[in-house]
N, C-alpha and C positions, 0 to 999 in steps of 0.2 A: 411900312407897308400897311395900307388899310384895305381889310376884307369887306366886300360890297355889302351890302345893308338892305337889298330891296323894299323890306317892310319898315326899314325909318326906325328902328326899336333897340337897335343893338349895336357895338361895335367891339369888332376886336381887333388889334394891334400888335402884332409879329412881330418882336423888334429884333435884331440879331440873333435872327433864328430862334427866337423863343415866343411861344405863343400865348399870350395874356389873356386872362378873361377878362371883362368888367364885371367893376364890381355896382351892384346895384345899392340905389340908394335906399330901398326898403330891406334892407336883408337887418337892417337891427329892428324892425319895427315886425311887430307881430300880434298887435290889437285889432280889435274886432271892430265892425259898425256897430254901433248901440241902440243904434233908433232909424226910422225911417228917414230921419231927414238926413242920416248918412255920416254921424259923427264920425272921428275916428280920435283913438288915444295917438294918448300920443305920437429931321433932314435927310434928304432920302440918296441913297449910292447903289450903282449898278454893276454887275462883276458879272462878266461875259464865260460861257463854254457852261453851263448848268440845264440841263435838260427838262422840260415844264412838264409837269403831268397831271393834266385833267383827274379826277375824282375815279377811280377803278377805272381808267385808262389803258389801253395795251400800248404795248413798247412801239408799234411803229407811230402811235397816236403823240409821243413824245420828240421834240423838236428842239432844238437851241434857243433858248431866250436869255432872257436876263434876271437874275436872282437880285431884289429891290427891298431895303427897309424902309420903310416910310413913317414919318413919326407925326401925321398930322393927327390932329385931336380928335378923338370918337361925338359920335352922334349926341347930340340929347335923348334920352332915354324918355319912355312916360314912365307916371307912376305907376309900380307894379304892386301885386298881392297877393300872396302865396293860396293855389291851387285850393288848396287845405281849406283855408279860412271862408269861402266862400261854397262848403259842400250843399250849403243849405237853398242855392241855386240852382245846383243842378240834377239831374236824373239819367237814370238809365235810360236809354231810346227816348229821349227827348232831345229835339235840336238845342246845343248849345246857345245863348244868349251872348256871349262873348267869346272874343279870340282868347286860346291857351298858346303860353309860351314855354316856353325850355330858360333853362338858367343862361343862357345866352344871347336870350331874348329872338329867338325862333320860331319860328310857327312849328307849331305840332299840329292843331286842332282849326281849322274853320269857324269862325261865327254861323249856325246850322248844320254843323257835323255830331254827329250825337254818338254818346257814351254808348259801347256796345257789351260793356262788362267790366266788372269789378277787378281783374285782373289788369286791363288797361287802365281805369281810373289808377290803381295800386302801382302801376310802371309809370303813372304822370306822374303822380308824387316824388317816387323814387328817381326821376330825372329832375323834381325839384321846379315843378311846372308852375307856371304866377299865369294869373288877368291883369289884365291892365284894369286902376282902381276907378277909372274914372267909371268906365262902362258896368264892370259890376255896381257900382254907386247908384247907377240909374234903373237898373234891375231891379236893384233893391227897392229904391222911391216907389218905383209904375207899382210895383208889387204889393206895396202896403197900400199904397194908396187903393188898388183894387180891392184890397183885405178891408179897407176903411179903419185902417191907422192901427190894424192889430199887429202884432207883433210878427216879424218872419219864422214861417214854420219850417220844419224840414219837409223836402219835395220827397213823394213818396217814389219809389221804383217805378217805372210803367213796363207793365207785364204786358207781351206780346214773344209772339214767337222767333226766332231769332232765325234768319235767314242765309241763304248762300254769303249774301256780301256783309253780313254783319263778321261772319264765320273768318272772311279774308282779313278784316281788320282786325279780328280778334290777335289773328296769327302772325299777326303784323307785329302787335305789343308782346308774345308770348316771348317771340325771336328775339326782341328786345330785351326782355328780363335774363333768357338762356344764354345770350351772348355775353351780360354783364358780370352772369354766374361763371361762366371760361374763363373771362379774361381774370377772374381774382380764385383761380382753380379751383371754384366748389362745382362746379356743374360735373356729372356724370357723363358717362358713356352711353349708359341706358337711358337718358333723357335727353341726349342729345341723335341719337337713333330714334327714339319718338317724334322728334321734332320733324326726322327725316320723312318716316310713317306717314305725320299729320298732312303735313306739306300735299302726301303722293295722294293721299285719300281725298283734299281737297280737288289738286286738278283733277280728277279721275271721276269727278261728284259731276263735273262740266267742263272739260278743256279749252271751250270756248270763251267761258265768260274769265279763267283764268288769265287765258289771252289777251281779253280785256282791258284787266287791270296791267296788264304788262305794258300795253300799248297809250292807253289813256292818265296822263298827268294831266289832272285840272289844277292840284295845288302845288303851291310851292313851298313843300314843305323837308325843305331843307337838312331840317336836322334831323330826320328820317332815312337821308338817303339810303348810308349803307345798308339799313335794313330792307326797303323796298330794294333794293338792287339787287339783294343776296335772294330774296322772297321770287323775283323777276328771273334771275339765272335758275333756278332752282326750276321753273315752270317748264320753259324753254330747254333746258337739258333735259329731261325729263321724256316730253314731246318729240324733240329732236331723236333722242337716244331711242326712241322706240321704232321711229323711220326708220334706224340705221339697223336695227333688230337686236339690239341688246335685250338682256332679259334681265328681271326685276334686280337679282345682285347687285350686277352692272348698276343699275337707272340709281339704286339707294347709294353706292356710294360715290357717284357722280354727284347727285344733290345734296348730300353730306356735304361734300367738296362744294358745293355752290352756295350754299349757306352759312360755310365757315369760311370761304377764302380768303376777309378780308376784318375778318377775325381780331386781329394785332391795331387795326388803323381804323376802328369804326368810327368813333369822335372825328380822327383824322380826316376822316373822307367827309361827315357833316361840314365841316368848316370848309373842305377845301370846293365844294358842290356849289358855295357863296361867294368866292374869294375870287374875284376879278385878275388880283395884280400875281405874277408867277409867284412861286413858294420856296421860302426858304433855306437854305440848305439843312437845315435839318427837319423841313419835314422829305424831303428827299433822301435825305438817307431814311426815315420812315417807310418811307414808300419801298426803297428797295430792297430792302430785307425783312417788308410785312411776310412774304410769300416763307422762307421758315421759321420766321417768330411766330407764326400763324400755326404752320402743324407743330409746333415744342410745342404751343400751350394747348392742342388738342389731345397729343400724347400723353400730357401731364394729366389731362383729365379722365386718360381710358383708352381713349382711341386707338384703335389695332386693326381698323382697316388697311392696308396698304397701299390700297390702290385709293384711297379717302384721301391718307395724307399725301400718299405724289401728287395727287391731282391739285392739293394743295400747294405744294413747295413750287409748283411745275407750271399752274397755270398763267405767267407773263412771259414763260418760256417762248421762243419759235425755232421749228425747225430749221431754219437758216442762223440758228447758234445766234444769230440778233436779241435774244431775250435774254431776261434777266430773271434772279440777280447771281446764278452761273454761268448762262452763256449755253444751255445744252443744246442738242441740237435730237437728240435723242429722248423724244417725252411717251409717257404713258396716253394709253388711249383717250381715259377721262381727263386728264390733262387737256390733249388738243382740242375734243368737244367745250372743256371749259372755258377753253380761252375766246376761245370763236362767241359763243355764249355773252361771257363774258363785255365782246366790242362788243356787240348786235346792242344790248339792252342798255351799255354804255351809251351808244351812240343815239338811243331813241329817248334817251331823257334828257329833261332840260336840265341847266345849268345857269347861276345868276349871270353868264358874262357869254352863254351863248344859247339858242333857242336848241329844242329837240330836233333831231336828225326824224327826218318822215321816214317809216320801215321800206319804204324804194330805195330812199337813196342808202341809208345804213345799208340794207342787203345788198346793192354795188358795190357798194366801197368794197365791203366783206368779199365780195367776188371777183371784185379785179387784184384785191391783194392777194387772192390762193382760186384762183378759175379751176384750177386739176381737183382742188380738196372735195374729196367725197361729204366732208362733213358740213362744206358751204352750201354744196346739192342739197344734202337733206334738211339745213335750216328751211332756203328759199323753199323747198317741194315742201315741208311741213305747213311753216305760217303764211305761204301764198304773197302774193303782191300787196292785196290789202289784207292783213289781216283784221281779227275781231277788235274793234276800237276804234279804227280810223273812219276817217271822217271822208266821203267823197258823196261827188258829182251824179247824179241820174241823169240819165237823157231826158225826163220829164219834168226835169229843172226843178227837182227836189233836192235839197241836202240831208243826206242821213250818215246813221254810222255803221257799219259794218257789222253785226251779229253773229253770225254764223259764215262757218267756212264751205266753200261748196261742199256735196257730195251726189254720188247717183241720185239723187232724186231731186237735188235743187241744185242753183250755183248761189254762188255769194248772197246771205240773206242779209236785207238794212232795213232797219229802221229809221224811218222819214221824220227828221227834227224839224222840217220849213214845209211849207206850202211849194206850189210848182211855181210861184212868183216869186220865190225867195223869202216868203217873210217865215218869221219864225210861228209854228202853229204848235195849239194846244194839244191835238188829236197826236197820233203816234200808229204810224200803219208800218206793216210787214213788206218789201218790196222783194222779188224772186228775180235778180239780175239776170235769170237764163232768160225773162221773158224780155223780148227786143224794147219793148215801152219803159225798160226798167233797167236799163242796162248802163253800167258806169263807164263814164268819160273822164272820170281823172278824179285823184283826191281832192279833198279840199282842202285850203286853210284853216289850220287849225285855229285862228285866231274866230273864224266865223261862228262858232257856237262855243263860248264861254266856258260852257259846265255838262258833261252828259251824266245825269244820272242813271246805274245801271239800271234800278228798278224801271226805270222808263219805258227804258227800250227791251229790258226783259223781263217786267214784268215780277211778281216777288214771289222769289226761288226760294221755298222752305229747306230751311239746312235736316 
């Protein structure tokens, strides 16, 4: 079985239920560029009745397919060059020059996504992150050649004041360091309660622009998933749990439980977010008993909420005893807000082998499988039909995105990406959908506007 590749840079190869890295060809090689002109030193079988399961997938999202080893040969790689060895490139809040990888050759980083802190640069390392050598090569050249053949300096820091969305990705890489500290038991309880804090202070600074980032996937960045997944439930529970009128107890350790749920299978879930052809049986058994491998290694680190860890153990549970990986039929509160959570933001991300689910159709689906559930009510009445992210239609043949969620004094506030002709324009105007010239006719395509950056449409949120 060979896992999809979309960026052409990596391959990996499952073979009898065992999942291989590749090995790269730079990993004995650790010389520097010397000069500007860029020296450098030195058969596949199918076995029917195994249940497929998408990337933090809920149990009815699991179907019968066919469990596949495939042994065709991996990609050509390019050359790579450890993170590291190229510090002299990059900067703080300066756009990247180059795409950043993961040791599996993954996109983590954008070519013009910029470093937002020293803690994230410190979690690339620690994930063992490379450039491809050609592109740093040419960095380097344009660079001296600018300098007029001087030698490359270190790029200094650029100081600027750090924003709402730098704030998001910061919390993006932190979650990443604290989940790697659980899984080998040195993380705390108390730092894993912080994390819960940082989270609530975050959406609470802007629930809107939180939304956001929940709703809008421009990269594909893969080997991030579980984190942005866990970061996305955690919002949405959150939100949700406040419509239903839970009080802050409740909401911390529902997002607790939404940030660890999947705790036991993070790797797991990156590979399988790229992975075209069904999964192994042993990442299947993976999958079904993440949910209490997940609270042992929380308990083991502290954890004594109880209602943290059921909502842990509980959330692929359903009430129809259909879940796993007991079969209950009897769940805790945070449990079933989890799960619900849980599809919603499953279903609105993309995947290498299927596009995102648009938050209409995700919220159907959620409502024709549980129409009675009070907890389906309060997702739909929380994030609205479109919420903040998506991309639609004006009646004044403008395309924007979605900003703000109605309230008493406006309806649904967007920001105008195109001209009333469609083309895509520079300027960036306010639309107030109650007013009839402004009123939405339907989402759009996401494929129609590439990339939205938040500062754009809102403008830069001082953290």
């Amino acid at each position: 079985m060979r896992a999809a590749d979309p960026e052409g840079t990596h391959s990996l190869r499952p073979s009898k239920g065992r999942i291989e890295s590749p090995i790269h060809p730079e990993n004995s090689v650790r010389s520097r560029i010397a000069s500007c002109r860029g020296r450098s030193a030195g058969s596949s079988s199918a076995r029917r009745g195994v249940a497929l399961f998408e990337a933090s997938a809920p149990a009815e999202d699991i179907a019968r397919q066919e469990v596949r080893d495939d042994g065709r040969d991996p990609v050509k790689e390019p050359r790579l060059q450890p993170l590291a060895e190229v510090r002299d490139l990059v900067a703080l809040g300066v756009p990247l020059p180059f795409r950043v990888l993961d040791a599996a050759g993954r996109l983590l980083l954008s070519s013009g996504n910029k470093l937002v802190g020293d803690r994230q640069f410190a979690a690339l390392l620690e994930r063992g992150a490379w450039v491809e050598r050609e592109a740093a090569d040419l960095v380097r050249r344009e660079r001296c050649e600018a300098d007029g053949g001087a030698p490359p300096r270190l790029m200094s820091t650029a100081h600027r004041t750090a924003t709402l969305f730098d704030r998001w990705e910061q919390q993006l890489w932190a979650l990443d360091a604290l989940l790697r500290q659980a899984q080998k038991q040195v993380a705390q309880a108390e730092h894993l309660a912080a994390m819960v804090d940082d989270v609530g202070v975050l959406v609470d600074r802007d629930p809107d622009v939180a939304l956001f980032h929940v709703v809008r996937h421009e990269e594909r960045r893969f080997a991030l998933y579980a984190l942005s997944h866990a970061l996305h439930s955690a919002v949405v529970l959150r939100l949700v749990g406040r419509t239903l009128g839970w009080d802050e107890v409740r909401l911390r350790s529902g997002m607790g439980a939404a940030l660890t749920m999947n705790l036991a299978i993070v790797e797991l879930q990156a590979t399988m977010a790229e992975q075209k052809e069904p999964p192994t049986r042993k990442q299947l058994d993976s999958i079904r008993t993440h949910p209490v491998r997940g609270a042992t290694l929380l308990a083991g680190c502290g954890i004594a909420d109880t209602d943290w860890l059921a909502a842990v153990r509980e959330h692929h549970e359903q009430e129809d005893g259909k879940g796993y990986p007991r079969g209950l039929s009897q769940l805790c509160d945070a449990a079933v807000l989890l799960r619900a959570v849980d599809v919603y933001t499953a279903k609105i991300s993309p995947r290498a082998f299927r596009a995102a689910l648009t938050p209409q159709v995700a919220a159907r689906q959620l409502y024709q499988a549980q129409p009675a559930s009070p907890v389906t009510a309060a997702l739909v009445k929380t994030l609205g039909v479109y919420p903040p992210g998506e991309l639609v239609l004006l009646k004044s043949g403008e395309t924007g995105v979605v900003t703000r969620r109605a309230t008493a004094e406006h309806g649904l506030m967007v920001a105008t990406l195109t001209d009333r002709q469609g083309k895509s324009a520079v300027s960036t105007h306010q639309r107030d959908t109650a007013e009839p010239a402004f009123g939405i006719t339907a989402a759009a395509h996401r494929e129609t506007i590439a990339r939205v950056l938040p500062e754009r449409v809102y403008g830069v949120i001082a953290w």
